[in-house]
N, C-alpha and C positions, 0 to 999 in steps of 0.2 A: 171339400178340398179334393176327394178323391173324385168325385163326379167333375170336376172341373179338367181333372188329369184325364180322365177316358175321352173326353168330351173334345179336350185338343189335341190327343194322338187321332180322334178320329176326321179330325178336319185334315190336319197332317196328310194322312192315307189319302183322301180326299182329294186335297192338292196335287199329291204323288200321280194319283190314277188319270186326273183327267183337267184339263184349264178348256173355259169358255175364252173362243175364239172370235174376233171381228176383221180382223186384219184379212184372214183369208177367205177369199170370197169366189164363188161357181157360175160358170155361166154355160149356156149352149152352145156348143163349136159346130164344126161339120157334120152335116150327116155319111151317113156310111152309103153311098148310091145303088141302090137297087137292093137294099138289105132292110127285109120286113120281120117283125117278132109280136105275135100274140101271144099274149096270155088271158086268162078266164079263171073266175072265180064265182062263186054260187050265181051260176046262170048269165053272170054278165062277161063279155069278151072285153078285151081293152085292145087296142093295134096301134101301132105306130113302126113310122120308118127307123132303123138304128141310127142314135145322132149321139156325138162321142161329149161328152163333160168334159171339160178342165177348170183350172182353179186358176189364181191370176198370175203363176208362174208355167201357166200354159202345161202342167203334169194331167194327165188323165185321171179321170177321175169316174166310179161304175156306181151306179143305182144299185141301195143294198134291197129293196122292197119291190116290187111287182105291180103292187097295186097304189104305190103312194104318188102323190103328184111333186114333180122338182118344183121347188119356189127359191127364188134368187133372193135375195140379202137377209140372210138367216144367221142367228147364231146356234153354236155348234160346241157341242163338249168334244174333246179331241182326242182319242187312246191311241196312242205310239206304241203300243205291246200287242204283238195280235193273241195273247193271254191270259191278259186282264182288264177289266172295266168295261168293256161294249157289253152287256147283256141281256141284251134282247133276242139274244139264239144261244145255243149253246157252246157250249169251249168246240168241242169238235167241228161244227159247223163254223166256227169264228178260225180256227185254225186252216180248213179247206178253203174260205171265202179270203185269207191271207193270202195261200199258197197261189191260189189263180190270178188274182192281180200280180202277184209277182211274178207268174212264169208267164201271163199274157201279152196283152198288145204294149211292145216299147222293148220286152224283154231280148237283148242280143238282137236279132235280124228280124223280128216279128214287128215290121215297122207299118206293114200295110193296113190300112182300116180296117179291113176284112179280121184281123184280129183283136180288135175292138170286140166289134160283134159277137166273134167267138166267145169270148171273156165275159162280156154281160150275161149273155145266153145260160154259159156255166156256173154263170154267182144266181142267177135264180133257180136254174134247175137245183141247185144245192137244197134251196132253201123249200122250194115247189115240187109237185110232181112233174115228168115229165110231160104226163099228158095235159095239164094244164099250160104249159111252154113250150111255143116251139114255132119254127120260120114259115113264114107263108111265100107267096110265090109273086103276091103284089100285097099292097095295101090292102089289110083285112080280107086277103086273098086265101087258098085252100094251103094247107098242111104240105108242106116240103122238106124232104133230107136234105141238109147244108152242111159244106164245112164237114165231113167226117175223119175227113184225114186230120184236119186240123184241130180237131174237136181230141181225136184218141192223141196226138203230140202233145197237148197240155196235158192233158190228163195222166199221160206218161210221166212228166215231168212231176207234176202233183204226188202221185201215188210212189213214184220212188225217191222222192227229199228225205224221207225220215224213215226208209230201209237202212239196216243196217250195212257196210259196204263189207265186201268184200273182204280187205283187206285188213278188216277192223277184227281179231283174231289173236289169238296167242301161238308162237312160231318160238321153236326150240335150234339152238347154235350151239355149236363146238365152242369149246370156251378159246377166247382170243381170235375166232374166225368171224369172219365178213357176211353180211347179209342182204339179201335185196328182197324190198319187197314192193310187188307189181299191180299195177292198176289203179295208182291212186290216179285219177284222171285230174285237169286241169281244172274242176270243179270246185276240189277240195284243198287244204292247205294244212300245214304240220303247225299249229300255233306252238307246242312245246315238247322237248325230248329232255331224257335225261340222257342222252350220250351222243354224240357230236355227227351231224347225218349230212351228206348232199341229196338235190335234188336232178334228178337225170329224166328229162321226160319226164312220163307215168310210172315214176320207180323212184323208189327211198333208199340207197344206200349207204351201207353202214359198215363198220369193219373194228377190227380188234377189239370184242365183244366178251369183256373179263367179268359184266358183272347184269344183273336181268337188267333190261331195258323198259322202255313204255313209252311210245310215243301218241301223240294227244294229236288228233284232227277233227275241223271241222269244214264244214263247206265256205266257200268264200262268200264275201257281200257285194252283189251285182250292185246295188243301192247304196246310196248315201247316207239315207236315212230309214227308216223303218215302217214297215206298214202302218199307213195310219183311219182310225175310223173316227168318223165326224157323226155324231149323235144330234141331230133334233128335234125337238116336243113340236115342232108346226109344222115339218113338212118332211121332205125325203131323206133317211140316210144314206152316208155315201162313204165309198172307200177309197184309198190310194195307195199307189203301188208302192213299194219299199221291201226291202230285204226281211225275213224273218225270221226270228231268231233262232239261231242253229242249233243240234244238237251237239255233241262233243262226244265224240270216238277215243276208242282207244287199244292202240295196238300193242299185246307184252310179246317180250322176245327175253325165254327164258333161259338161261347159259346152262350146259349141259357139265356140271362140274359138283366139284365137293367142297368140304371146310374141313378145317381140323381143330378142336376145343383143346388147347394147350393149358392144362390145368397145375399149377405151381403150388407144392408143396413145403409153408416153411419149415425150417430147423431148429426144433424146439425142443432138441435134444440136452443143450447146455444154457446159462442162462447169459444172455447177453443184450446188452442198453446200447450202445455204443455202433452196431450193426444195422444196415440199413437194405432194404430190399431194389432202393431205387435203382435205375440203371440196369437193374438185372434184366437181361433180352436174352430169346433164343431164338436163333432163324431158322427158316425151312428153306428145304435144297432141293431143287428139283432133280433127275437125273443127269440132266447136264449140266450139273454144277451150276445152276444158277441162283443166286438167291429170290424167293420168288413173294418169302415176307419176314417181317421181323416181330415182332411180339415182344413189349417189354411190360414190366409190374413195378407196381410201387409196393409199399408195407399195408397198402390198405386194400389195393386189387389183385387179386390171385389168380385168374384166368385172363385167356385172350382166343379168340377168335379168327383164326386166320380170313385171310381173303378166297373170295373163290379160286378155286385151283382146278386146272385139268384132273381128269384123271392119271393116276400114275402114282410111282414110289416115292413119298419123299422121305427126308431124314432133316430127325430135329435136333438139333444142337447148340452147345451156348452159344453168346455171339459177343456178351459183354456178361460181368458179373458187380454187384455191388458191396460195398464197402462193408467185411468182415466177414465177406465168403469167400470161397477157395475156390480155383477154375474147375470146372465140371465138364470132364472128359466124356462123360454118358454121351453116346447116340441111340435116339427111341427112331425106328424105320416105322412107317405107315402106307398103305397100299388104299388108295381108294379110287373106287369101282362102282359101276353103276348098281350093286348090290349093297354095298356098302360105300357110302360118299358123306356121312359126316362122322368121324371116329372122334373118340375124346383120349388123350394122352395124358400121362401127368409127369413133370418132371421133377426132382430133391435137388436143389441147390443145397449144398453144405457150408455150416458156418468154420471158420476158424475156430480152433479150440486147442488148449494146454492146458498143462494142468498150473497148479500154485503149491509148492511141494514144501513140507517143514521137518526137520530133525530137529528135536528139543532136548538139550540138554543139563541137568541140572548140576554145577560144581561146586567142590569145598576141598579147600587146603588143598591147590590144585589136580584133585582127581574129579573129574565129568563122569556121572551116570547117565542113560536115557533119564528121561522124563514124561510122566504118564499122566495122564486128565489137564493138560496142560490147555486150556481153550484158549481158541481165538475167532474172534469178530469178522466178517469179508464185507466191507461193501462197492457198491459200485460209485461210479464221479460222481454221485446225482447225492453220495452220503446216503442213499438208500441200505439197507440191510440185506443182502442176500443169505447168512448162513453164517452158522456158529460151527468151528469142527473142534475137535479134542485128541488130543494124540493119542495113540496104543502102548502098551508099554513099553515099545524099543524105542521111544520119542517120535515118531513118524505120523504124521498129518498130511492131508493135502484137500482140494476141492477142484474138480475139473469145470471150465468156465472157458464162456466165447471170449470173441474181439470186445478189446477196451483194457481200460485200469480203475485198480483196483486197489483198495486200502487194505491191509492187513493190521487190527492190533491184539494185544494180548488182555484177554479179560481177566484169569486168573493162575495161580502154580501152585508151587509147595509154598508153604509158610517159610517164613525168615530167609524167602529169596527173591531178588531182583525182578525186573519187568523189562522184560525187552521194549525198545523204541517203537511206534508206530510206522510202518514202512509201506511201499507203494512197490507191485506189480503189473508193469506192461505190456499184452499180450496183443502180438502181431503176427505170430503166424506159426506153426506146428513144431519147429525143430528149434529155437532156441529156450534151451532148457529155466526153471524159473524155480531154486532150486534153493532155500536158505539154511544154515547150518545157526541154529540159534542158541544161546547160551547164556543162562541165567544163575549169579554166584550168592553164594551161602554167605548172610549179613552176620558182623562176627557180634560177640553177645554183646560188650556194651557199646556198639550200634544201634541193636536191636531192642536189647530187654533192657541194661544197664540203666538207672534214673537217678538223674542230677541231682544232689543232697541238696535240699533248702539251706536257704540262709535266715539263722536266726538271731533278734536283736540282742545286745548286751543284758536289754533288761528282762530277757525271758530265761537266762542261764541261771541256772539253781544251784550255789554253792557247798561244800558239806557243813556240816554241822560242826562246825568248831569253836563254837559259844563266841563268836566275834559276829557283831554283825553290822558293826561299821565295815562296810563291803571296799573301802581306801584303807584302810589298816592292813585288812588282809592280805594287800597289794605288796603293802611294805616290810609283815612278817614274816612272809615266805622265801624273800632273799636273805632274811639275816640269819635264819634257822638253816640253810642251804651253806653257809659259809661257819657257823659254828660245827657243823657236823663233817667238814672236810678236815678241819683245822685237830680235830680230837683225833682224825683217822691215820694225819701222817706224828703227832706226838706218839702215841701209841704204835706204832711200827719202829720210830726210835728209839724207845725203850726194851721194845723187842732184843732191836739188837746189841 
């Protein structure tokens, strides 16, 4: 399986590099008139008159070999890249024998045969020495200088394509000032900037420059299509003109300016859920008053980064605050200089904070003492727990705490006294006082201790002993002995008297 997977990435590649060609096909055109080229190799000369190739869209077309013979109706592996897949010479040689077909015969005003000739001449000597190549004067005629002007104007062309230009360079601006930069010639072209440019002539202009720049050039494409090499196994190969693929430049233009690291500080002085950092921003001011950036934090980002800035004085101050902070009159001033051009500042936003204040008081049989070890509970909305306080012994309590509300209850006091209610404190901002006078009354005893006598049945009551224990007798004895003994109390009083 895996030998199956290498095996079709490499036909892949395969396809990529190169396709067998029939459709296009080469023949002999004109000769170049009075223009002779020998070449020689282990002792034998070859000559012939210059006569120009093309292909059946009538493009020129140059012998890549010296010594190989043209034959017509061939097929042909095809490389559109003058960088990859011809390799039968080397990349450098394959890059040089690009370049001359594309600055040669056709290119711009170089339309005379005569620069035919040129261009063949160059694609062998690349490949040959030059003493084996070179013009004669007739047919298998003596050795002749030709063409040298013409011969050093390609070659010109050849050898500075893949210099780097001029203007391909890094260049330093005033921050917010304008730039021009000169000699891009009609050559080459801006494929991409990061900051918004015209083109004026052989000049790039640019202007209100707040932040580094880079713009991207490369040469234009005279061609339509791309250098192409025709590969093949029976006879002559051959090359055709086309554009080659450029390099890509690149020009930075660095802003001569500073930043400022505005570092935020929270307030973690009291304890608060309810407070949020969003929204909090502070701007920076330049000397004329202008705001030149703003900087805002959430609860999870704590620093900001200003934008590039001139040099000069600025001053940072709030600009908005968020919810359970107080306005922050602080101004931090910064001076940055080309000694100093990126400083770090830090600013403290403050939370809102009060306090939550208790007097406790314990009473009986209307007199109030303080009240001491009296606790209580605090939490915040979320019924979270922040904190248990206990009073001193003038009754006095309290817990200082941010924005939001808060539950207050009472966890314990003295014995055989009341519990104050559960109550709620809302805190919104430093001066409205939050301040309870609480009061808890002495439970009277049989409230407290006092317990309700059982009820017990008739038939668990234990009588005395009075030798009756029909327990309905006894019922009926007890009134009659009740009325003889009043009756003997008033006879005897009147006999008294």
């Amino acid at each position: 399986m895996k030998k199956n997977k290498y095996l079709l990435i490499l036909l892949i590649l395969l396809i990529i590099c190169f396709k067998t060609v029939k459709a296009v096909s080469f023949h002999e055109a004109e000769y170049v008139s009075g223009t002779y080229i020998n070449t020689k190799k282990n002792g034998i000369t070859r000559y012939q008159t210059v006569r120009i190739l093309r292909d059946n869209n009538n493009i020129p077309v140059y012998c890549i070999q010296p010594f190989v013979d043209f034959k017509d109706n061939l097929e042909y592996k095809i490389y559109e890249e003058d960088k990859v897949g011809y390799n039968k010479i080397t990349e450098e040689q394959r890059r040089k024998l690009a370049l001359l077909a594309h600055f040669g015969y056709g290119y711009k005003d170089r339309t005379n045969p005569k620069w035919y000739a040129v261009t063949q001449y160059l694609i062998w000597v690349t490949l040959e020495s030059p003493d084996n190549v070179y013009f004669t004067d007739k047919l298998n005629g003596n050795r002749i200088t030709l063409f040298e002007n013409e011969i050093t104007e390609i070659l010109n062309d050849v050898n500075n394509y893949d210099i780097t230009p001029a203007f391909a360079k890094r260049y330093t601006v005033e921050y917010g000032g304008p730039l021009t930069i000169k000699d891009i010639d009609e050559s080459y072209e801006v494929i991409k900037s990061t900051h918004p440019y015209e083109i004026k002539g052989n000049y790039v202009v640019t202007s209100n420059i707040r932040s580094n720049v880079t713009f991207y050039t490369t040469k234009k494409k005279y061609y339509a299509n791309p250098v192409a090499f025709f590969d093949s196994e029976e006879g002559q190969d051959l090359i055709r003109p086309g554009y080659v693929y450029p390099k890509t430049y690149e020009t930075h233009i660095d802003v001569i300016s500073g930043r400022i690291l505005i570092e935020l500080i929270p307030d973690k002085s009291v304890y608060s859920v309810e407070s949020s950092l969003k929204d909090t921003c502070y701007k920076v001011t330049g000397s004329q008053g202008v705001i030149d950036d703003v900087g805002c934090y959430t609860d999870k980002r704590f620093t900001y980064e200003t934008v590039s800035l001139p040099y000069g004085v600025y001053t940072i101050e709030q600009y908005s605050m968020g919810k359970g902070y107080k306005d922050d009159d602080t101004k931090v001033t910064v001076d940055l200089t080309n000694t100093n051009n990126y400083q770090k500042v830090s600013v403290y936003p403050k939370l809102i904070k009060n306090k939550i204040e208790i007097n406790k008081y314990a009473c009986k049989d209307d007199i109030c003492s303080f009240e001491n070890n009296a606790s209580f509970e605090i939490k915040d909305k979320n019924n979270h727990l922040i904190d248990t306080i206990k009073t001193n012994e003038l009754g006095y309590a309290y817990i200082e705490l941010g924005y939001g509300t808060y539950t207050i209850n009472q966890l314990e006091g003295i014995d055989n006294y009341t519990l104050i209610e559960t109550y709620k404190e809302k805190i919104e901002d430093e001066k409205t006082p939050h301040i309870k006078n609480l009061y808890n009354y002495y439970k009277k005893e049989e409230e407290s201790i006092k317990e309700p006598t059982p009820i017990i049945p008739d038939e668990e009551i234990t009588p005395p002993d009075t030798g009756i224990t029909n327990k309905k007798s006894l019922v009926v004895f007890i009134p009659i002995i009740t009325i003889i003994l009043t009756i003997s109390f008033i006879i005897k009083k009147n006999l008294h008297n």
